[in-house]
C-alpha positions as MATLAB code, in Angstrom:
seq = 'XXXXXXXXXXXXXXXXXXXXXXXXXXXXXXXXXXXXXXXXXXXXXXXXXXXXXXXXXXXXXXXXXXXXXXXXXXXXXXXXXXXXXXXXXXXXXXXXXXXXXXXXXXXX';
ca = [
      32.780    3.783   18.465;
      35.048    6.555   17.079;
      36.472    7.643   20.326;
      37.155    4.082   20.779;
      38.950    3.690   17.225;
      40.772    6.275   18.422;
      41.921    5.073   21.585;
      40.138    7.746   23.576;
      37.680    7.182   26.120;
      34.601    9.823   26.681;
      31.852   10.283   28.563;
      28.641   10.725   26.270;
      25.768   12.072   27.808;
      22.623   12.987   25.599;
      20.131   15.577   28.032;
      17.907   18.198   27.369;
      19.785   21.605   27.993;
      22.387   21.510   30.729;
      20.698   21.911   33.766;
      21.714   18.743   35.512;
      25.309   19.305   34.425;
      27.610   20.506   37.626;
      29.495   23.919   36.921;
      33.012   23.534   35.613;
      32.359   19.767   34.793;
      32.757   19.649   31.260;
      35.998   19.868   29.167;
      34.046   19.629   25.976;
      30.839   19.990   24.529;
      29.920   19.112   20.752;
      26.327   20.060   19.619;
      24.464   20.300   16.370;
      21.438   22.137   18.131;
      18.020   22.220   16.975;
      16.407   25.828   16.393;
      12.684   23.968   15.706;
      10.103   21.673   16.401;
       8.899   19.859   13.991;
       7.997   22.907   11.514;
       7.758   25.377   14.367;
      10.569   27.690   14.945;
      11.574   27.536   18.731;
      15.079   28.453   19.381;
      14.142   28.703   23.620;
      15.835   25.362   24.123;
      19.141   26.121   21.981;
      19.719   29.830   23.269;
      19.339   28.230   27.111;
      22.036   25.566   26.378;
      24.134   27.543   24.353;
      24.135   30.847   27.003;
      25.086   27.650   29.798;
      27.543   26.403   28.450;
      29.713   28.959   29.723;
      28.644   27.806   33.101;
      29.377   23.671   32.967;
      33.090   24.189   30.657;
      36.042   24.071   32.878;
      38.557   26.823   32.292;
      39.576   26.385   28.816;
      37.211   23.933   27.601;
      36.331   24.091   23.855;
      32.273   24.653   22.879;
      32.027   23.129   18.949;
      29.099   23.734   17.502;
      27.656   23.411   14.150;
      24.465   25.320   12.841;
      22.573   26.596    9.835;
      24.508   29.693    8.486;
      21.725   32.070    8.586;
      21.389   31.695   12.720;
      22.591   34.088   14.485;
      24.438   31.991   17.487;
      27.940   33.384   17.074;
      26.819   36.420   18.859;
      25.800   34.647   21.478;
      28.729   32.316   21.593;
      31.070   35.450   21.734;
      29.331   37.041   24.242;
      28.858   33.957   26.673;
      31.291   31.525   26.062;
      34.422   33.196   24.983;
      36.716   33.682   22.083;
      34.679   32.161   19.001;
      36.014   31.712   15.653;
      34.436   29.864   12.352;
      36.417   26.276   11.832;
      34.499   26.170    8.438;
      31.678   27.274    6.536;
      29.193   26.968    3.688;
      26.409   28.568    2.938;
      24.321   26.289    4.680;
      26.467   25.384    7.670;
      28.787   27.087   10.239;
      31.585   25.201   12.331;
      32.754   27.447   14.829;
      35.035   26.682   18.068;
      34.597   28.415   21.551;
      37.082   28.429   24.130;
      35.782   29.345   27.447;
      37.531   32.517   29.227;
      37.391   32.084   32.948;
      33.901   34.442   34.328;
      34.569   37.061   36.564;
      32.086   37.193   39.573;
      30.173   40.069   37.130;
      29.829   37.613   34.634;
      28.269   35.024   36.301;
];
């Protein structure tokens, strides 16, 4: 309803990991992951989508993501996706933005 306020129109797909996505498919993705399961830590799921996203952003696509501030995903983000930098910040939440660097055959 707020793309279409906005006159945009997206395609909204809710999935578990990205998998099923095609490579270079996506020219955003916006996730508030989970790091648990009910009260059991498991951060498999997050780290698999997060470390893929990489894989199904087209050349320049943008990775938002928001987490709790004491996870250590921007590593991760940096090292898979691309250039990361904090949007915002508290000392509960991070906002950072990814922009994917085009993989080199290594990379991959």
């Amino acid at each position: 309803m707020t793309a279409a306020a906005n006159g945009l129109e997206v395609a909204v797909q809710q999935a578990d990991g990205l998998e099923a996505v095609p490579d270079e498919s996506l020219d955003l993705i916006l996730t508030n992951p989970p790091f648990h399961r009910g009260s059991a830590r498991d951060s498999g799921p997050t780290l698999r989508m997060l470390a893929d996203s990489a894989r199904v952003l087209r050349p320049g696509g943008q990775l938002w993501c928001v987490y709790n501030s004491h996870l250590p995903w921007r590593g991760l983000l940096e090292e898979r996706v691309g250039r990361t930098r904090q949007v915002a910040g508290t000392r509960a939440y991070t906002v950072t933005q990814d922009d994917r660097r085009a993989l080199t055959p290594l990379q991959t």
